[in-house]
TIVO-2410 file (N, C-alpha, C; in nm, 3 decimals):
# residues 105
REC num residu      c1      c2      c3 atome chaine
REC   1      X   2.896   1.394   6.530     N      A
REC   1      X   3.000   1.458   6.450    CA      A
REC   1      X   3.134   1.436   6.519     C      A
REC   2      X   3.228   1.377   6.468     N      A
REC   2      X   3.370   1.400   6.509    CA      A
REC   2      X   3.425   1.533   6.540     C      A
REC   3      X   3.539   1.478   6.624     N      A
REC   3      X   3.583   1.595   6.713    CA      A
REC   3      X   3.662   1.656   6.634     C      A
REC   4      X   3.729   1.587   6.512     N      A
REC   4      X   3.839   1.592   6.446    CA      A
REC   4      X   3.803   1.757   6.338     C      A
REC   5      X   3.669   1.716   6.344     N      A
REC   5      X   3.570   1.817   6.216    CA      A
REC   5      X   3.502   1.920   6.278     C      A
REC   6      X   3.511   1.894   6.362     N      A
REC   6      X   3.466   2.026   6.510    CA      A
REC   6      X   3.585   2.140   6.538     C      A
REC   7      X   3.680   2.062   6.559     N      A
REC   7      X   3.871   2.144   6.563    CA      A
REC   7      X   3.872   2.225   6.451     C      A
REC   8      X   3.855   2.155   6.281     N      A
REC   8      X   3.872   2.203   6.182    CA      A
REC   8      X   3.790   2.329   6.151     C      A
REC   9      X   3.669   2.318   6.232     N      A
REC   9      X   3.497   2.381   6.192    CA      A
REC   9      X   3.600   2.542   6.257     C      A
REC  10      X   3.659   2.511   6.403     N      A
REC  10      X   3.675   2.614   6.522    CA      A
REC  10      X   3.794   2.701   6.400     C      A
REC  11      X   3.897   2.586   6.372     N      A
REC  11      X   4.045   2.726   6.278    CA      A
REC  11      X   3.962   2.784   6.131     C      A
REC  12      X   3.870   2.679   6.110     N      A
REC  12      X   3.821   2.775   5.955    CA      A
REC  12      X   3.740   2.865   6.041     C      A
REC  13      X   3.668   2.872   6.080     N      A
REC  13      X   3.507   2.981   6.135    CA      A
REC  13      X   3.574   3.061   6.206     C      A
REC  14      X   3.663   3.073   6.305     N      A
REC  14      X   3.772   3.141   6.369    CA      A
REC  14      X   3.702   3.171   6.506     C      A
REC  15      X   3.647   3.054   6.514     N      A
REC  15      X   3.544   3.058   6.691    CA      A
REC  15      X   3.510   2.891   6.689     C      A
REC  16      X   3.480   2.943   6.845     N      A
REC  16      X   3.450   2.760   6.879    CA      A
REC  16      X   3.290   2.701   6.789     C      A
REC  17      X   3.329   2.617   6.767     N      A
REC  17      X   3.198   2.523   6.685    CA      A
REC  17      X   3.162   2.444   6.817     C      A
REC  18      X   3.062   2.375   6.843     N      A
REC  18      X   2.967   2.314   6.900    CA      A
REC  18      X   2.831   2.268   6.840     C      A
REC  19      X   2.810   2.141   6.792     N      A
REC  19      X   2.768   2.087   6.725    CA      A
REC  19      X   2.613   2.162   6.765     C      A
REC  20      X   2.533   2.165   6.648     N      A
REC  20      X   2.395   2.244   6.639    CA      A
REC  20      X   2.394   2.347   6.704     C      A
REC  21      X   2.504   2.433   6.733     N      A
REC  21      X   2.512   2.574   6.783    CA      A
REC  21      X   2.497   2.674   6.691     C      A
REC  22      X   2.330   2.714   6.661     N      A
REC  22      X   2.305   2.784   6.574    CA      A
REC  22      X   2.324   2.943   6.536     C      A
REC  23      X   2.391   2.973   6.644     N      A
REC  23      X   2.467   3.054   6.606    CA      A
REC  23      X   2.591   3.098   6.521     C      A
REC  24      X   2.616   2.994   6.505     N      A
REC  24      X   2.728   2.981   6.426    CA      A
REC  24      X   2.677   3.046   6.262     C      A
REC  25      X   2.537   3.059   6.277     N      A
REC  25      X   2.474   3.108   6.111    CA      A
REC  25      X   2.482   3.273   6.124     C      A
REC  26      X   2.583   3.332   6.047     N      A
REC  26      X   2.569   3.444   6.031    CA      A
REC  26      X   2.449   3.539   6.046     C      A
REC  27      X   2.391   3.592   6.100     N      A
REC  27      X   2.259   3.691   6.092    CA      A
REC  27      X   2.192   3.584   6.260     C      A
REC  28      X   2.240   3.514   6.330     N      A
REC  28      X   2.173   3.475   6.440    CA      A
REC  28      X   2.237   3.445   6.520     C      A
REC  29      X   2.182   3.541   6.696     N      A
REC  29      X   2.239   3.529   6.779    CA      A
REC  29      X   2.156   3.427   6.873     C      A
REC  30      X   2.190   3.503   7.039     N      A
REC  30      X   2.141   3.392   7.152    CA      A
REC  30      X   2.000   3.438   7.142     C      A
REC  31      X   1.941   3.569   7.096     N      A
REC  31      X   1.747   3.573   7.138    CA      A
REC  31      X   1.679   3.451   7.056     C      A
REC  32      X   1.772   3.495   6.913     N      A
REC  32      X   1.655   3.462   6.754    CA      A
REC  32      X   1.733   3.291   6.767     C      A
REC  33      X   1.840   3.255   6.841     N      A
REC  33      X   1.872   3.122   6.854    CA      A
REC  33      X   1.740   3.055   6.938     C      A
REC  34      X   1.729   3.137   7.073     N      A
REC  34      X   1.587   3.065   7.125    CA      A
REC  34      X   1.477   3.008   7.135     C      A
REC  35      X   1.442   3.173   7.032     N      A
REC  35      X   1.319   3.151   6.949    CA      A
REC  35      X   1.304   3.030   6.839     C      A
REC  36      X   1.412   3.026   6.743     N      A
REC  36      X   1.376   2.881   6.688    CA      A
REC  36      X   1.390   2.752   6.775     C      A
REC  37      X   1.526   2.742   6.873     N      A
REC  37      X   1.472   2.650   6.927    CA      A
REC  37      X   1.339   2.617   6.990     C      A
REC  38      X   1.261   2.718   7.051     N      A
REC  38      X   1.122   2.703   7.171    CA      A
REC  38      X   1.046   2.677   7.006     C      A
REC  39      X   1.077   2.651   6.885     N      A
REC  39      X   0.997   2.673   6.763    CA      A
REC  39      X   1.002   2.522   6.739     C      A
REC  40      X   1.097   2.486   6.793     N      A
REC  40      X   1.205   2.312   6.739    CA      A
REC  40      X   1.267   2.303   6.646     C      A
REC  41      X   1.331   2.421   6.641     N      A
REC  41      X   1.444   2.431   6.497    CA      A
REC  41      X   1.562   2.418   6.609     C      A
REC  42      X   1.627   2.281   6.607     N      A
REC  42      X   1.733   2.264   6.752    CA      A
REC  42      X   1.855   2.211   6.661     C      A
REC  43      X   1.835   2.175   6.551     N      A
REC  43      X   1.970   2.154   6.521    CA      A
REC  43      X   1.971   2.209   6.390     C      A
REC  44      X   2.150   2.174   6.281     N      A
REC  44      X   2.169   2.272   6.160    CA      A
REC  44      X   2.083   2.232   6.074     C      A
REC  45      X   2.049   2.069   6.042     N      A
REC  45      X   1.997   1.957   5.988    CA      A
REC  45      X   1.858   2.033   5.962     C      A
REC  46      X   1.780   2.042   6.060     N      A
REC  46      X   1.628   2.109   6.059    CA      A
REC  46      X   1.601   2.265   6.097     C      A
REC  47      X   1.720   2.356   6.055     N      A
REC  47      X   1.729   2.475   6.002    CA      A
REC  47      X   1.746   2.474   5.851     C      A
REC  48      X   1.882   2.372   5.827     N      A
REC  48      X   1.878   2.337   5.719    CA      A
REC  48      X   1.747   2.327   5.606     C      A
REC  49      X   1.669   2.244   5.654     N      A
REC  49      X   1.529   2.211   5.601    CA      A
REC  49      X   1.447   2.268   5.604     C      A
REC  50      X   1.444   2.400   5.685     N      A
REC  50      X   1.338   2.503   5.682    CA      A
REC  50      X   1.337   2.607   5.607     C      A
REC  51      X   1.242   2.695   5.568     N      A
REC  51      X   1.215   2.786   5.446    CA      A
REC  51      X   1.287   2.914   5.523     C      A
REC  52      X   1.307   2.977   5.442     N      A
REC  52      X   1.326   3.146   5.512    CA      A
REC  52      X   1.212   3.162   5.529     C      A
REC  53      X   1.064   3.135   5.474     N      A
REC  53      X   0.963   3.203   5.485    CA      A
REC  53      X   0.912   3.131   5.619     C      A
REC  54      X   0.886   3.039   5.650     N      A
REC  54      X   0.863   2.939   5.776    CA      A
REC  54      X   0.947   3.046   5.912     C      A
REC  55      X   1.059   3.091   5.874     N      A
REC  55      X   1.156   3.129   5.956    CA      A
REC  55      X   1.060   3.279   5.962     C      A
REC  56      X   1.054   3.362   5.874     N      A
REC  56      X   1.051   3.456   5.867    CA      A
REC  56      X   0.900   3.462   5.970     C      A
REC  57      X   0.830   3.364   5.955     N      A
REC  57      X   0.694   3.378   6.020    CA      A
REC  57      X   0.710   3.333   6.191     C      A
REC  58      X   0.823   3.305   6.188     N      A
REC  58      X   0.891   3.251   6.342    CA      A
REC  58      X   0.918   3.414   6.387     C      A
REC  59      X   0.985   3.518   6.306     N      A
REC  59      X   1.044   3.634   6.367    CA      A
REC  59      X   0.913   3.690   6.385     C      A
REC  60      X   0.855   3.713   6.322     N      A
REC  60      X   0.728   3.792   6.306    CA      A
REC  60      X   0.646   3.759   6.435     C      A
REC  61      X   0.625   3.642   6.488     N      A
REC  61      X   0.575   3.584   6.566    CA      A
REC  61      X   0.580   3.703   6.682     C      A
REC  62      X   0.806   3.705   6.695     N      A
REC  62      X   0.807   3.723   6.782    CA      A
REC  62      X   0.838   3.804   6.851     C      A
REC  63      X   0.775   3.923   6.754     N      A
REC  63      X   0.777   4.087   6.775    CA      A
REC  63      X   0.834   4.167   6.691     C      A
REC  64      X   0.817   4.290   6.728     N      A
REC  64      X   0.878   4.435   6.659    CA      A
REC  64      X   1.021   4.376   6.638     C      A
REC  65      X   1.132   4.363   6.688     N      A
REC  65      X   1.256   4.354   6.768    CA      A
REC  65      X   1.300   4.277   6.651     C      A
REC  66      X   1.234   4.185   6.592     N      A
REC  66      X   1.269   4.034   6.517    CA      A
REC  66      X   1.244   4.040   6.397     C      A
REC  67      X   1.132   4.165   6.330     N      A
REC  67      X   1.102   4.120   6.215    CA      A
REC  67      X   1.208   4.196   6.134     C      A
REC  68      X   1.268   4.278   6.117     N      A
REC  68      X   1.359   4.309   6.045    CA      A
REC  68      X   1.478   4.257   6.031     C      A
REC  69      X   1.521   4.113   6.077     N      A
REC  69      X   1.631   4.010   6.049    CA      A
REC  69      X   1.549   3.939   5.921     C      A
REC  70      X   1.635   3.930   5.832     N      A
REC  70      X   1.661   3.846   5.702    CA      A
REC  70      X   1.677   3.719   5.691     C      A
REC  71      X   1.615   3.555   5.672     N      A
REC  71      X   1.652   3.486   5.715    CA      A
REC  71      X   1.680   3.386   5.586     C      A
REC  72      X   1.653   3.442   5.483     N      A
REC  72      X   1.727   3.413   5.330    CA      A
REC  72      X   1.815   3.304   5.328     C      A
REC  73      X   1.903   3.329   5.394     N      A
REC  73      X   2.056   3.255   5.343    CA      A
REC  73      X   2.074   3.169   5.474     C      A
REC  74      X   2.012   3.206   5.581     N      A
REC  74      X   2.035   3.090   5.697    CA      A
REC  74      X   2.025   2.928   5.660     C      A
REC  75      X   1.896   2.944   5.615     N      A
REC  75      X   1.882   2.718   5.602    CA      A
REC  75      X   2.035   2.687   5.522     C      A
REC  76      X   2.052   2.743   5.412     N      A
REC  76      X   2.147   2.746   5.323    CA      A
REC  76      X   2.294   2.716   5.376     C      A
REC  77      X   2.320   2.802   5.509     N      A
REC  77      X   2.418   2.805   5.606    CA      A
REC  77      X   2.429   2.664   5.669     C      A
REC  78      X   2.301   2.690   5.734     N      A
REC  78      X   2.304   2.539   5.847    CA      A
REC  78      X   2.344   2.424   5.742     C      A
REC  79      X   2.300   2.381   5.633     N      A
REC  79      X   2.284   2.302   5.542    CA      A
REC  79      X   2.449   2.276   5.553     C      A
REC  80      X   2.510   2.372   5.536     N      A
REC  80      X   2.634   2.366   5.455    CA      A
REC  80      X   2.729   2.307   5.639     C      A
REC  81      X   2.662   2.381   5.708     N      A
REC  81      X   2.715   2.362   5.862    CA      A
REC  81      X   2.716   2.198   5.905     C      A
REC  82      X   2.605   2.152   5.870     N      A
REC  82      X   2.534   2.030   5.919    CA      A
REC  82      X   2.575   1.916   5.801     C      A
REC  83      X   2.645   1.947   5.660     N      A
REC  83      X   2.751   1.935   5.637    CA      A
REC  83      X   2.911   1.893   5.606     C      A
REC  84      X   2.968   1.982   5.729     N      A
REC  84      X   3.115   2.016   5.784    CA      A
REC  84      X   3.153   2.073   5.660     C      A
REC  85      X   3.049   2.167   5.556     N      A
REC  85      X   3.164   2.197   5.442    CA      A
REC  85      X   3.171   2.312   5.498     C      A
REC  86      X   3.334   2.322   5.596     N      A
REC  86      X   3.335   2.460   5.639    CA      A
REC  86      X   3.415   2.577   5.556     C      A
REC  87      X   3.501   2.562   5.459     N      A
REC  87      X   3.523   2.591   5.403    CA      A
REC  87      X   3.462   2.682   5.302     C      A
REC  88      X   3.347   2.610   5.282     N      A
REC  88      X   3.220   2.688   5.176    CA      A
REC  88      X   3.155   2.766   5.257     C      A
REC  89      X   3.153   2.767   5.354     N      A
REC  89      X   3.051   2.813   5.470    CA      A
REC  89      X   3.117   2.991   5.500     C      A
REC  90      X   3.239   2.954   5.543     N      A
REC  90      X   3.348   3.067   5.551    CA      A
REC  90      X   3.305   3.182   5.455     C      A
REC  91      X   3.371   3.088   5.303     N      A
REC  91      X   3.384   3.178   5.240    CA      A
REC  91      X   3.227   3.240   5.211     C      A
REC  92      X   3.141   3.148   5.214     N      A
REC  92      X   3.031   3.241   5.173    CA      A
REC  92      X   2.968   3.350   5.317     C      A
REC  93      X   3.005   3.330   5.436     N      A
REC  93      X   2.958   3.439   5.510    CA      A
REC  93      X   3.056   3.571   5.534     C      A
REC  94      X   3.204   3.525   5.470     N      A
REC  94      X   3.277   3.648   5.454    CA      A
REC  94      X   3.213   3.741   5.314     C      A
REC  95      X   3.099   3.707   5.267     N      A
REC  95      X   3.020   3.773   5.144    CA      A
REC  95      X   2.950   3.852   5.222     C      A
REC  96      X   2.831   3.780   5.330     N      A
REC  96      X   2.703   3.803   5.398    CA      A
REC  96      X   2.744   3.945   5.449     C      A
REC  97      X   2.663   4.021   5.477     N      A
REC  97      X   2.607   4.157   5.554    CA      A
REC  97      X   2.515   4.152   5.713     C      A
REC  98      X   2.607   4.069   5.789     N      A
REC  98      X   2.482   4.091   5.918    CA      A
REC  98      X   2.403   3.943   5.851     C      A
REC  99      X   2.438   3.836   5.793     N      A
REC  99      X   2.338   3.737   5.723    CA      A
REC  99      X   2.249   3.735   5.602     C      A
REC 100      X   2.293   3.879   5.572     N      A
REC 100      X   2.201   3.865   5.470    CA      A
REC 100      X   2.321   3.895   5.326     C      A
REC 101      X   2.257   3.873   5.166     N      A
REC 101      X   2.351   3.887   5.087    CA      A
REC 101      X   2.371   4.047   5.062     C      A
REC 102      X   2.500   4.082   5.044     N      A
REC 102      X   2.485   4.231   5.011    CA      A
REC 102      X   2.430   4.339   4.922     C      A
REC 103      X   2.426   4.427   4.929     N      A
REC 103      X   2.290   4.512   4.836    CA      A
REC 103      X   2.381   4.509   4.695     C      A
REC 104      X   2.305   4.473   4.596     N      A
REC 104      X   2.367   4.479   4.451    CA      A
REC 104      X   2.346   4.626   4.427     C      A
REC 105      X   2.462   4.689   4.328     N      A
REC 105      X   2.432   4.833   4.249    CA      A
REC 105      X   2.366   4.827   4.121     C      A
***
């Protein structure tokens, strides 16, 4: 990935980008980042490609602590991450709740 689209990724997202830094997906930090990596979910590309349900059986795996993260809208994220449409990315996690979509009335 260019550096040029990395700069752009850092002023839209309003934090540093680092290419397959999956944190960058709303609803995932450094534990549940681990866990998919030690899973081989290492970049956005093959988060991208994975199910929430695949994911969801990754949290479950990996305790009490994990299963109540939502992982719905993540591949969706990475997808859009992996990408560079950061723009779309933005606006759709200034929607998200903690990663997940917000409760309809």
């Amino acid at each position: 990935m260019k550096r040029e689209k990395l700069e752009s990724a850092t002023i839209i997202l309003g934090k540093r980008v680092v290419v397959d830094d999956l944190k960058i997906i709303e609803g995932i930090g450094p534990k549940i980042e681990e866990l998919l990596q030690t899973d081989g979910i290492t970049t956005w590309q093959k988060l991208g490609e994975t199910s929430a349900e695949q994911i969801k059986e990754i949290l479950t795996r990996a305790g009490e602590r994990f299963v109540m993260h939502d992982p719905t809208t993540w591949p969706r994220q990475a997808a859009l991450a992996h990408e560079s449409k950061w723009d779309e990315l933005r606006a759709w996690q200034d929607q998200l709740e903690g990663g997940k979509l917000p409760e309809t009335v």
